[in-house]
ZAVOLUM-777729 format. One record per residue (C-alpha): x, y, z. Coordinates in steps of 0.2 Angstrom, whole numbers, plus 5000, padded with zeros to 4 digits. Example, Ala and Ser with C-alpha at 12.3 -4.5 7.8 and 13.67 -1.06 7.14 Angstrom:
BEGIN
506249785039 506849955036 
***
This chain:
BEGIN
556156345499 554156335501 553556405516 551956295524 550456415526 550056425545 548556375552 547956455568 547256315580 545756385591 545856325609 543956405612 543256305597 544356135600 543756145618 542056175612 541856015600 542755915612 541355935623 540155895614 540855725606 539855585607 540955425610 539655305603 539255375588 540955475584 540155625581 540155815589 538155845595 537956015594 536155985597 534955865598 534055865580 534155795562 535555895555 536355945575 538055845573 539455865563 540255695558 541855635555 542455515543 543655425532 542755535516 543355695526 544955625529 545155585510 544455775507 545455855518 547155785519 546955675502 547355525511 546455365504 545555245516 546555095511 548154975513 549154935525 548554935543 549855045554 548954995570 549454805565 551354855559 551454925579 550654815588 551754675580 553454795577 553554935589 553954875603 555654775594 556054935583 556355055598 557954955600 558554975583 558455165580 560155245573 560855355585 560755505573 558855515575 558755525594 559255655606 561055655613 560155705628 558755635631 558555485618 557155505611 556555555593 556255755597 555355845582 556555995584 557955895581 557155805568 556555965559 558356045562 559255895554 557955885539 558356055535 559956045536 560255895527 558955925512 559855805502 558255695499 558955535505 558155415513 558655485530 557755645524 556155565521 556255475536 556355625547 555055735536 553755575543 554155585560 553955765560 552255765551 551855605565 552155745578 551355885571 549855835562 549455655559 549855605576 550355715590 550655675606 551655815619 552155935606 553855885609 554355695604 553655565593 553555395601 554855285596 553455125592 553355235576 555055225567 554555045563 553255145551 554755225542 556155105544 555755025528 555655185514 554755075501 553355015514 552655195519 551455235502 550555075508 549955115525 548255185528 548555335536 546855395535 546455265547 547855285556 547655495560 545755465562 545955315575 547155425585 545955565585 544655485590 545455385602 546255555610 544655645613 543655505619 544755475634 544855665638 543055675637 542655535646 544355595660 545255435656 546555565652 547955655663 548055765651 546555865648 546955925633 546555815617 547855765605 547855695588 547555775573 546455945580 546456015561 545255885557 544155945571 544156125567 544156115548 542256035550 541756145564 542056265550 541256175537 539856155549 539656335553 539856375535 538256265531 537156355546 537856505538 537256475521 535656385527 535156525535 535556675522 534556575509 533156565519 533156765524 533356795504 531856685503 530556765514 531456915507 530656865491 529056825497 528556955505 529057075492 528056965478 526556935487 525957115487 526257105469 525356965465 523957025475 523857165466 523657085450 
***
């Protein structure tokens, strides 16, 4: 079986951008100048995850469905328990039943809703989005760059701006730190070209002065 690569998620960095998010612009302000913010955008989505900026609108599909749908969820998705759609469960029932079905792709969504696209408490995905799986057929169409990206951004607005209880953004965080990096990578190379550069220089000049 293939094994996911694991990612470790840095609270100190997260925390860090968060802070720094602008909610007008939907940027992270590092510092005020030209190149001191680190955007976020459809194009990253699409070179990140490979999801395309098109389709079907998920937003719509629960405003108009996700409220109905919670009624209709087969009882072999939810908790015994509790009731609701826990991605443990979830998780343990799509490795056991790796059969392919539809049921197994069902599942495989909802976990990736609560993991990465989507996540909410780290331990259940809200019922609203089974009406995104319900039909097998209709999941390649949605837009689910715009969907992860909206809840992101969504997500850290009201923790920066304390409309939160929960002072701990959610969303898709990997799309946060993945730039961060990006970001840091660019001030890295930025700044090792320039020292080879006035390397060069002063190394040269003498030369050419003595010519």
């Amino acid at each position: 079986m293939l094994q996911p690569l694991s990612v470790k998620m840095r609270r100190g960095l997260l925390r860090y951008m968060i802070e720094r998010f602008d909610t007008s612009s939907q940027k992270f302000v590092i510092e005020k100048s030209e190149y001191g913010s680190i955007s976020l955008d459809h194009r990253d989505v699409t070179s990140i995850l490979g999801l395309v900026n098109t389709s079907l609108s998920v937003g719509d599909v629960l405003i108009e469905e996700g409220l109905d749908v919670r009624d209709r969820i087969p009882s072999r998705f939810v908790s015994r328990q509790t009731h609701n759609l826990v991605i443990n469960q979830l998780t343990e029932d799509t490795v056991r039943d790796g059969t392919g079905d539809d049921d197994f792709l069902r599942r495989s969504v909802l976990v990736l809703f609560g993991v990465l696209l989507a996540p909410d408490n780290g331990f259940i995905v809200p019922k609203e989005y089974f009406a995104l799986v319900e039909d097998i057929k209709r999941m390649h169409l949605f837009n689910w760059n715009a969907f992860t990206l909206s809840i992101l951004f969504d997500c850290s607005g009201k923790v920066k701006k304390g409309d939160s209880i929960i002072q701990w953004p959610r969303g898709n965080l990997a799309l946060i730190q993945v730039q961060a990096d990006y970001f840091s990578f660019r001030i890295y190379l930025h700044l090792h070209v320039t020292i080879v550069y006035v390397t060069l220089i002063m190394h040269t000049v003498p030369i050419l002065g003595e010519a």
